[in-house]
TIDREN-769430 format. One line per 8 residues: number of its first residue (from 0); their letters; for each residue x, y, z of C-alpha. Coordinates in nm, 2 decimals, m for minus. Layout:
// TIDREN-769430
NUM = A = X:Y:Z | ...;
// end
This chain:
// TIDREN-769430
0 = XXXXXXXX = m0.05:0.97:3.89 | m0.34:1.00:3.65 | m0.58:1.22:3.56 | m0.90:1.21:3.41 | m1.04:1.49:3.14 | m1.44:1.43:3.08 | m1.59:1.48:2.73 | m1.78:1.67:2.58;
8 = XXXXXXXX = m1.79:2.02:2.79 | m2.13:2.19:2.78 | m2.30:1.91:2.57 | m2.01:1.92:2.28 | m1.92:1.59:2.09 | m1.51:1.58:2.15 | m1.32:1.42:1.87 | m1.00:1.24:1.98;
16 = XXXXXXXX = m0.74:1.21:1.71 | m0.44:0.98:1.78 | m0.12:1.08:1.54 | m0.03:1.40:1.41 | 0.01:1.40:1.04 | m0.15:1.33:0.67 | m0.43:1.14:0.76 | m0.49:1.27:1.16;
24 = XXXXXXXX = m0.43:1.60:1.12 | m0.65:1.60:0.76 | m0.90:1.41:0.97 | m0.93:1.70:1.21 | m0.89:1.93:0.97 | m1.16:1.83:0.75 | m1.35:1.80:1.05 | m1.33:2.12:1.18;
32 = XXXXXXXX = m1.42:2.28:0.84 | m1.79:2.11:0.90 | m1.85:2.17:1.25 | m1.73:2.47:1.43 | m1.57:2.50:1.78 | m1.92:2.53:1.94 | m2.00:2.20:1.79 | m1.76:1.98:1.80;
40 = XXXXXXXX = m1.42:1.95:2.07 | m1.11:1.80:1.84 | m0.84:1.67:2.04 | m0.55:1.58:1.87 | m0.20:1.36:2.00 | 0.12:1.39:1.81 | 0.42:1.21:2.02 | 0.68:1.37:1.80;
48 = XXXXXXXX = 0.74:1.74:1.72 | 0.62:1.79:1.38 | 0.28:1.76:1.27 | 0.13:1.76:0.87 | 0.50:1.70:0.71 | 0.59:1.50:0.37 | 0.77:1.21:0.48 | 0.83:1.13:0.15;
56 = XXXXXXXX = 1.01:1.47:0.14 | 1.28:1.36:0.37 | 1.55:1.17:0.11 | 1.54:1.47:m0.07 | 1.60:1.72:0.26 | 1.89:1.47:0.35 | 2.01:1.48:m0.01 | 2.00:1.87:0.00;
64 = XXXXXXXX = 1.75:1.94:m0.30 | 1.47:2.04:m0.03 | 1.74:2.29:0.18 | 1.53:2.38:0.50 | 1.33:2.08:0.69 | 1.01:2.34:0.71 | 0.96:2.32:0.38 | 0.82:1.99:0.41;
72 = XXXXXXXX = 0.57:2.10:0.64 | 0.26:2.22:0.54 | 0.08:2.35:0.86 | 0.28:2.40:1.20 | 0.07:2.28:1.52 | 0.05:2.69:1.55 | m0.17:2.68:1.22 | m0.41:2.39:1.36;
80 = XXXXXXXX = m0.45:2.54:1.73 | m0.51:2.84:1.50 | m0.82:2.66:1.36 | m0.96:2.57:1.73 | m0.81:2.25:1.71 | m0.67:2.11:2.08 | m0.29:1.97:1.95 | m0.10:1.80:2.18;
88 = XXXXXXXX = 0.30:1.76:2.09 | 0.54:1.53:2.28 | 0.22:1.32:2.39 | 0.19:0.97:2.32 | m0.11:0.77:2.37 | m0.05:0.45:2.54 | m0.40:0.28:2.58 | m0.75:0.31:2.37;
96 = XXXXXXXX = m1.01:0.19:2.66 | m1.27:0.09:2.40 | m1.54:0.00:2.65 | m1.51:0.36:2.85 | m1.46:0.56:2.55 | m1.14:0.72:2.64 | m0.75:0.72:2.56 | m0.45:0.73:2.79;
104 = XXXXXXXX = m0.15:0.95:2.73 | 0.16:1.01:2.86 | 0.36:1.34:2.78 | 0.69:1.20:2.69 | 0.94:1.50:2.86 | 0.77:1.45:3.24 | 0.60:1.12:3.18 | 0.28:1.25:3.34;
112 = XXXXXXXX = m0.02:1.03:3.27 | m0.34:1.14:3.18 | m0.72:0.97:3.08 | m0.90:1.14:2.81 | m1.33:1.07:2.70 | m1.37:1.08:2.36 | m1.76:1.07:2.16 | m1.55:1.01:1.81;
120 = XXXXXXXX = m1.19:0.87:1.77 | m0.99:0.87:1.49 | m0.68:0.63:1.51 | m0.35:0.76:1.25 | m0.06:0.62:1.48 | 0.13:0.56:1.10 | 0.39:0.33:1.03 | 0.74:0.23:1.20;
128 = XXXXXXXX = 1.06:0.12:1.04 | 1.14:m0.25:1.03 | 1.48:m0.30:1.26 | 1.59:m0.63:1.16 | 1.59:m0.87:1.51 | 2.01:m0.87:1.49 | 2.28:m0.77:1.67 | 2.37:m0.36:1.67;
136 = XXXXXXXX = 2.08:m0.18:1.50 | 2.08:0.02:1.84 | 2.42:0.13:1.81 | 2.51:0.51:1.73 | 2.51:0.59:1.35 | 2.20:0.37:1.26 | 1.92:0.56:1.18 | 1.61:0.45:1.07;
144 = XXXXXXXX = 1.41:0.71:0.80 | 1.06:0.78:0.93 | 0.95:1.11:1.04 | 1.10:1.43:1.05 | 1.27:1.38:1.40 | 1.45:1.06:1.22 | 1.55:1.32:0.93 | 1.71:1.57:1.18;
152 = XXXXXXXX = 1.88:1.31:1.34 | 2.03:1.14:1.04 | 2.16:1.51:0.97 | 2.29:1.56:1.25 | 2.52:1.23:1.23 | 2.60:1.32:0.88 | 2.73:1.65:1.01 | 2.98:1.49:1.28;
160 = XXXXXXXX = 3.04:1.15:1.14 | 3.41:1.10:1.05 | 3.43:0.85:0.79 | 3.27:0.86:0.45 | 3.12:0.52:0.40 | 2.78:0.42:0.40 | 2.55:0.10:0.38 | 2.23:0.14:0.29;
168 = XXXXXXXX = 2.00:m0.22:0.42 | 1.74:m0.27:0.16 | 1.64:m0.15:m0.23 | 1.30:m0.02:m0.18 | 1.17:0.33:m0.23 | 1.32:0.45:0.11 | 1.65:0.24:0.07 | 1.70:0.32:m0.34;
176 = XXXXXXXX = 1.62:0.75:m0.26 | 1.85:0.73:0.06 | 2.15:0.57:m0.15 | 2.18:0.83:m0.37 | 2.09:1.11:m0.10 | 2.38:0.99:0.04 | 2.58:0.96:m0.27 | 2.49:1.37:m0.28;
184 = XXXXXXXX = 2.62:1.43:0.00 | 2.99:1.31:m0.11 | 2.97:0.93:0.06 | 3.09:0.63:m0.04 | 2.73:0.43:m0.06 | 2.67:0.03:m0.04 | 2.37:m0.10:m0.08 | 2.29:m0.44:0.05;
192 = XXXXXXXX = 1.99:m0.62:m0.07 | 1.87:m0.95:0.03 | 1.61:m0.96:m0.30 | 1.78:m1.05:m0.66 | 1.73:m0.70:m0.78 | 1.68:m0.36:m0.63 | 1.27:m0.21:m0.63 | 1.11:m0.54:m0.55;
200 = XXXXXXXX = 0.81:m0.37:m0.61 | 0.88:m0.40:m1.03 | 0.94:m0.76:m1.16 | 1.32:m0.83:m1.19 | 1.31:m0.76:m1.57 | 1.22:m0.42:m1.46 | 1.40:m0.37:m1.13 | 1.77:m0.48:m1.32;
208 = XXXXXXXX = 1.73:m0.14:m1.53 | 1.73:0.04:m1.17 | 1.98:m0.18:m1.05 | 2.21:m0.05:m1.39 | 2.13:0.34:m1.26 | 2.21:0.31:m0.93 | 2.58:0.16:m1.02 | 2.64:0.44:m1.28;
216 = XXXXXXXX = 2.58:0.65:m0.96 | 2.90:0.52:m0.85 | 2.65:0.30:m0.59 | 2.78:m0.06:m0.50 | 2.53:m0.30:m0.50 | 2.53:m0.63:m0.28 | 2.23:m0.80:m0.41 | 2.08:m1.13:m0.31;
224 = XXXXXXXX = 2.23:m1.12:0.04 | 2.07:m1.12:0.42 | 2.24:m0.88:0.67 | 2.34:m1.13:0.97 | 2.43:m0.83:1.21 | 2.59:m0.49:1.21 | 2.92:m0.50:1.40 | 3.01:m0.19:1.61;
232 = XXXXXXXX = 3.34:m0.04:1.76 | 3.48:0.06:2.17 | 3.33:0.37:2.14 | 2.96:0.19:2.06 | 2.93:0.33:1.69 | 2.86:0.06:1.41 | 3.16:0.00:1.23 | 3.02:m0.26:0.93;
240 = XXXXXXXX = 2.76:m0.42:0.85 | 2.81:m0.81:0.82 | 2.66:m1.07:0.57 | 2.71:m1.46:0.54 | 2.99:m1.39:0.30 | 3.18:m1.05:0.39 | 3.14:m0.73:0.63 | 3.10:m0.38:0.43;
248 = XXXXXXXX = 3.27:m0.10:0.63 | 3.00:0.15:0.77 | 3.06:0.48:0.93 | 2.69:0.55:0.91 | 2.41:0.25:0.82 | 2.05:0.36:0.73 | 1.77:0.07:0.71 | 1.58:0.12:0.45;
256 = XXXXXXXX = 1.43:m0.24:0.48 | 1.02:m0.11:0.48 | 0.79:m0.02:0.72 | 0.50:m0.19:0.93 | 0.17:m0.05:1.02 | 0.22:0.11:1.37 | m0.09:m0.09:1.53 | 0.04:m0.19:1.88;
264 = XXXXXXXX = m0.21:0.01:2.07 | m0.49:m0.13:1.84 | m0.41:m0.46:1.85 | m0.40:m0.46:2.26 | m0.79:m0.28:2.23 | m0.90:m0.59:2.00 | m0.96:m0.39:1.71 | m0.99:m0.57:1.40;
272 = XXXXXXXX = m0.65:m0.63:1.19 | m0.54:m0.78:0.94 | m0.31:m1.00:0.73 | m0.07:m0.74:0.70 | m0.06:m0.64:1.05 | m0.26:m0.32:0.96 | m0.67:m0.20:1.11 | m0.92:m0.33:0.88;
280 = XXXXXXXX = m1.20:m0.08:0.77 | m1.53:m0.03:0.59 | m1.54:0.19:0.31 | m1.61:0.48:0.50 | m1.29:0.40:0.72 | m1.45:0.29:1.03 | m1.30:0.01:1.19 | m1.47:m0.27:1.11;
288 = XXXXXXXX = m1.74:m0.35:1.42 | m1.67:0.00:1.55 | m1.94:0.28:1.47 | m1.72:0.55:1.58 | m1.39:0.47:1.59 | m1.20:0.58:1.23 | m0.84:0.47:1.09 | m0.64:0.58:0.82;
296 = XXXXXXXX = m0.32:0.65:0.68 | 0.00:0.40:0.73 | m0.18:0.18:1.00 | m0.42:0.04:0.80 | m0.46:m0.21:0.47 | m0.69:m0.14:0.20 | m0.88:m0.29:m0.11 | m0.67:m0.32:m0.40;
304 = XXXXXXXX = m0.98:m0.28:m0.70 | m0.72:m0.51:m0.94 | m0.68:m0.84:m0.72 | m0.98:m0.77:m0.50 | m0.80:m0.83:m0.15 | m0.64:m0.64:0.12 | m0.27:m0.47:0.04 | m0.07:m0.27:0.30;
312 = XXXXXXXX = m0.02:0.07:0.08 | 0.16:0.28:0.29 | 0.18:0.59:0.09 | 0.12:0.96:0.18 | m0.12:1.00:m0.12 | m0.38:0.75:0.05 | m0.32:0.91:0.40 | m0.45:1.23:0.27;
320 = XXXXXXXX = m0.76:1.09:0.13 | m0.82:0.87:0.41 | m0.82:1.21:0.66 | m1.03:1.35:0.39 | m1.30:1.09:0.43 | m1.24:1.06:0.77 | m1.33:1.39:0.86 | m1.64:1.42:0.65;
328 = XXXXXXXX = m1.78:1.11:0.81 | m1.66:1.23:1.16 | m1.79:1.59:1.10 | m2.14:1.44:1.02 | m2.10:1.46:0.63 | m2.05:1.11:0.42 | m1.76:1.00:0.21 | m1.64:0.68:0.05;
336 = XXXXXXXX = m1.26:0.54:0.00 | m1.32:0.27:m0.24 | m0.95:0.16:m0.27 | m0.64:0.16:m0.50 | m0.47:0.01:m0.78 | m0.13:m0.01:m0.61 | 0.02:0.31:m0.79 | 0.37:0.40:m0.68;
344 = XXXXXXXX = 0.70:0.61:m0.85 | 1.03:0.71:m0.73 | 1.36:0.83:m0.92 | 1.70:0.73:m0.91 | 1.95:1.02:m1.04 | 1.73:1.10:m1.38 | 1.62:0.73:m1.40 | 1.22:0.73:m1.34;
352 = XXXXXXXX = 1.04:0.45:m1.18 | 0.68:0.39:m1.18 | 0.43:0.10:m1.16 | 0.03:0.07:m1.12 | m0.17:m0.30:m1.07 | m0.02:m0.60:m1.03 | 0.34:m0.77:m1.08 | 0.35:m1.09:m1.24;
360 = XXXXXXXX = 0.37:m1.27:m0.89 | 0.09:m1.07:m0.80 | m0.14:m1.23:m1.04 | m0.04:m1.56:m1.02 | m0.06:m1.53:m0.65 | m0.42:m1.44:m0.66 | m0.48:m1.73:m0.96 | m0.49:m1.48:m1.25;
368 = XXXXXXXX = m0.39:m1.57:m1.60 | m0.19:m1.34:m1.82 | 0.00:m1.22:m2.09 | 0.32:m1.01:m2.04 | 0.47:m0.79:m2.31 | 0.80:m0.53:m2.28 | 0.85:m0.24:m2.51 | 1.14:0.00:m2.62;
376 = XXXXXXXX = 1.04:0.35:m2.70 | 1.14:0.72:m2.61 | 0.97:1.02:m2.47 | 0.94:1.22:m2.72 | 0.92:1.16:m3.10 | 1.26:1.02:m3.17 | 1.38:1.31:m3.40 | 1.34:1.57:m3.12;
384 = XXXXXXXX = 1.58:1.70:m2.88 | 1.61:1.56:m2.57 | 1.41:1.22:m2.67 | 1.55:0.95:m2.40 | 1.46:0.57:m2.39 | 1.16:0.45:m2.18 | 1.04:0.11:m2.13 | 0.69:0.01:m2.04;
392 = XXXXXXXX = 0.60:m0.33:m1.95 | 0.28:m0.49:m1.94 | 0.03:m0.74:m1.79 | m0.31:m0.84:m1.96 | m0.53:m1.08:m1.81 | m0.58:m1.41:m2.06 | m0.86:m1.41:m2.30 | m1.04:m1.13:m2.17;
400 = XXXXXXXX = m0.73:m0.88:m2.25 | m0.86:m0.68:m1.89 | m0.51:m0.44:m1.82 | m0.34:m0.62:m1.48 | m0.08:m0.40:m1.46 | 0.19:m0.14:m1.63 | 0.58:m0.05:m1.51 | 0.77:0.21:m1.67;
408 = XXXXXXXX = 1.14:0.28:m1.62 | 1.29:0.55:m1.81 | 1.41:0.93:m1.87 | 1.24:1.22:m1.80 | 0.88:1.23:m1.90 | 0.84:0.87:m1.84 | 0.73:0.77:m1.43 | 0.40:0.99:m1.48;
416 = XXXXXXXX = 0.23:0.84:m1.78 | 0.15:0.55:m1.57 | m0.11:0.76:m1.47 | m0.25:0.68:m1.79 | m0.28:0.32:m1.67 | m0.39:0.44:m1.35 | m0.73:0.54:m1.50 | m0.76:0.23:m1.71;
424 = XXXXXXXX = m0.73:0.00:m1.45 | m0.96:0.16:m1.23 | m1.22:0.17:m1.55 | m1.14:m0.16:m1.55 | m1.01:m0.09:m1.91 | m0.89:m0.39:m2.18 | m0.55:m0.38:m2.39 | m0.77:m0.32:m2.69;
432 = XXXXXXXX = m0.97:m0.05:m2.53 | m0.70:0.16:m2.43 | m0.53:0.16:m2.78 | m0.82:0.42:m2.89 | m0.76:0.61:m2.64 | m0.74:0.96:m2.75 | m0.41:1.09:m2.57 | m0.25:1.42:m2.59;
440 = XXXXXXXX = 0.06:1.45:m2.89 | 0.30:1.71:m3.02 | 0.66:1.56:m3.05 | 0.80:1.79:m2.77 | 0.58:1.53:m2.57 | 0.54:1.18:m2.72 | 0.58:1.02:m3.04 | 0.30:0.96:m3.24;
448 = XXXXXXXX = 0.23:0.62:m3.06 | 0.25:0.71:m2.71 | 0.48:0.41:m2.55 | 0.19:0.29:m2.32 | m0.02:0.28:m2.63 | 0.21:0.06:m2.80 | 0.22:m0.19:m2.47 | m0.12:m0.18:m2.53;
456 = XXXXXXXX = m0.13:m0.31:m2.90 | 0.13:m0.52:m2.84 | m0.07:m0.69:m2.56 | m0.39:m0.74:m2.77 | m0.21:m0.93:m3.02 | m0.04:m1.12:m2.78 | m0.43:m1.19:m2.59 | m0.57:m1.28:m2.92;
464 = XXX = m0.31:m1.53:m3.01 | m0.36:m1.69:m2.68 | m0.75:m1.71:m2.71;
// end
């Protein structure tokens, strides 16, 4: 049976939010702060239990360096009802009516079916796992790392499970932090990768110094191999996970393979998406052809300002900025989201990853010319305590010497000076440029020639030999 809710009571706009967390819920957030309850009705659907949580939190909550899973919330559905905002848990939306202005939902414990109107809708439905299309990824003790429901429920394996080995599927962010939350929590962790080094978002020069970390963790690492199918026992519980060559004993697998922009419901109201499978928006995040539909977050692809085309980002930073800009343009203010530069870092033990801009094949994908350089340095002057190796590699663009790109792997002090190149690349900075820059040093900090600073030099003599 379904029911029907009408918008906007006593001449109120309603705002219709579909997903719970960074970009909805900052969506209707932001929205709220410009236009009161009187003004404007926010509705709000969130099909899990949690709303405004760090996903990115979650390795670490497994791992037990975050100890209580509220900590990575930062504001319970009690704090947004608080703030007159309609939040709807355990309800998923099934259908966005385009035409009629209005969503269908189901709540998902009595499966009762409702229509709601909506003047303004805002779509943050996120980001799903990738579950390789083999045999056994359904069976008990494979788990998926997505939301805090998938957290609990990995925790709650980990807390009965018998055995002590695990396989990790895939090298990425998710798959490299769940190997060594695992490894913290006294198993015996495999990782199988089907790229030739782990992190395939740093070139392999780069990713084999992870790869080096990660075994002196005590992790085993299977690179270069696909996963044909994950075997499982009587009792329905995944036993191994198999490749062409061997089967690696599991008593617990988590896929850390990557996600895809959740855009099912999208896709089946004709919005607009793109090559990556994610909604395509205008700078102000509306959907493209859509004056008042919004997306943001996970589910949608966005400008990258270094190779000037569409990149699926999915990254909790953007999310928040996307609900930002979201609810200023929804609340009747006006914000831009001009795009990013592909900035990303992650840790492995005390190992520190970062990268910003492009990878080699990133550039030559999108017909760019350049010149690649690699330096050895530390992270502090070399004659003070605690100085620990760093290297920075980077890519400048032929003849003109524009920055492309920068990855640093190294000790502590090293993954957030990419920020540096961060700020360069969106300046649209040279190799020569930035060598003047005028960065902080003491030698607690930095040598006197801050690492990224002698990338840069190096890559202007390299650029002007090539001229």
């Amino acid at each position: 049976m379904s029911m029907s809710e009408a918008r906007g009571d006593g001449g109120r706009e309603r705002l219709v939010v579909i997903g719970g967390d960074a970009a909805g819920m900052s969506a209707a957030s932001q929205a709220r702060r410009l236009r009161g309850p009187d003004e404007l009705d926010i509705v709000a659907f969130e099909r899990g239990h949690f709303t405004s949580y760090s996903a990115c939190g979650i390795p670490y909550w497994v791992g037990g360096e975050v100890a209580e899973r509220d900590q990575l919330v930062a504001r319970t559905p009690e704090e947004h009802r608080a703030r007159g905002i309609d939040l709807r848990l355990r309800t998923e939306v099934t259908e966005i009516d385009v035409a009629g202005q209005r969503v269908r939902a189901r709540d998902v414990d009595s499966g009762a079916e409702s229509w709601t109107s909506y003047d303004k809708l805002v779509i943050a439905t996120g980001a799903r796992p990738v579950r390789p299309d083999l045999s056994g990824t359904d069976a008990l003790g494979v788990h998926g790392v997505q939301t805090l429901d998938d957290g609990q429920a990995l925790l709650d394996t980990l807390a009965g499970v018998h055995g002590r080995r695990a396989v990790v599927v895939g090298a990425g962010y998710i798959g490299v932090e769940m190997a060594e939350a695992l490894i913290n929590r006294g198993f015996e962790v495999t990782v199988v990768n089907r790229g030739k080094e782990p992190m395939s978002t740093l070139d392999p020069d780069m990713g084999r110094l992870v790869h080096r970390a990660m075994e002196g963790l005590g992790i085993t690492m299977v690179n270069d191999t696909e996963v044909t199918g994950l075997l499982t026992g009587r009792d329905g519980r995944v036993r191994a996970v198999a490749t062409r060559d061997a089967e690696h004993p599991a008593d617990l697998v988590v896929l850390g393979i990557g996600v895809r922009p959740e855009t099912g419901l999208a896709g089946a109201a004709g919005l607009p998406l793109g090559a990556h499978g994610g909604l395509l928006t205008d700078l102000a995040m509306r959907v493209r052809g859509h004056g008042n539909i919004w997306a943001g977050g996970d589910c949608v692809e966005v400008l990258n300002l270094v190779s000037g085309q569409e990149q699926y980002v999915p990254l909790g930073t953007h999310a928040n900025k996307h609900g930002q800009v979201i609810g200023t343009n929804a609340g009747g203010g006006y914000a831009t989201f001009p795009g990013v530069v592909g900035t990303a870092v992650s840790k492995v033990c005390d190992l520190e990853i970062a990268r910003t801009g492009l990878r080699e094949k990133d550039a030559r994908r999108v017909g760019l010319r350049f010149e690649t350089v690699t330096v050895e340095s530390t992270s502090r002057a070399g004659y003070y305590p605690g100085a620990a190796p760093m290297t920075v590699k980077m890519l400048a663009e032929h003849r003109t010497g524009r920055l492309l790109g920068v990855q640093i792997v190294g000790r502590e002090g090293a993954a957030k000076r990419v920020d540096i190149a961060v700020v360069a690349l969106t300046a649209r900075m040279t190799v020569e440029q930035m060598t003047a820059l005028d960065l902080g040093y003491a030698p607690p900090f930095s040598p006197v020639w801050d690492p990224v600073l002698v990338a840069a030099r190096k890559a202007t003599a390299r650029v002007r030999a090539a001229a």
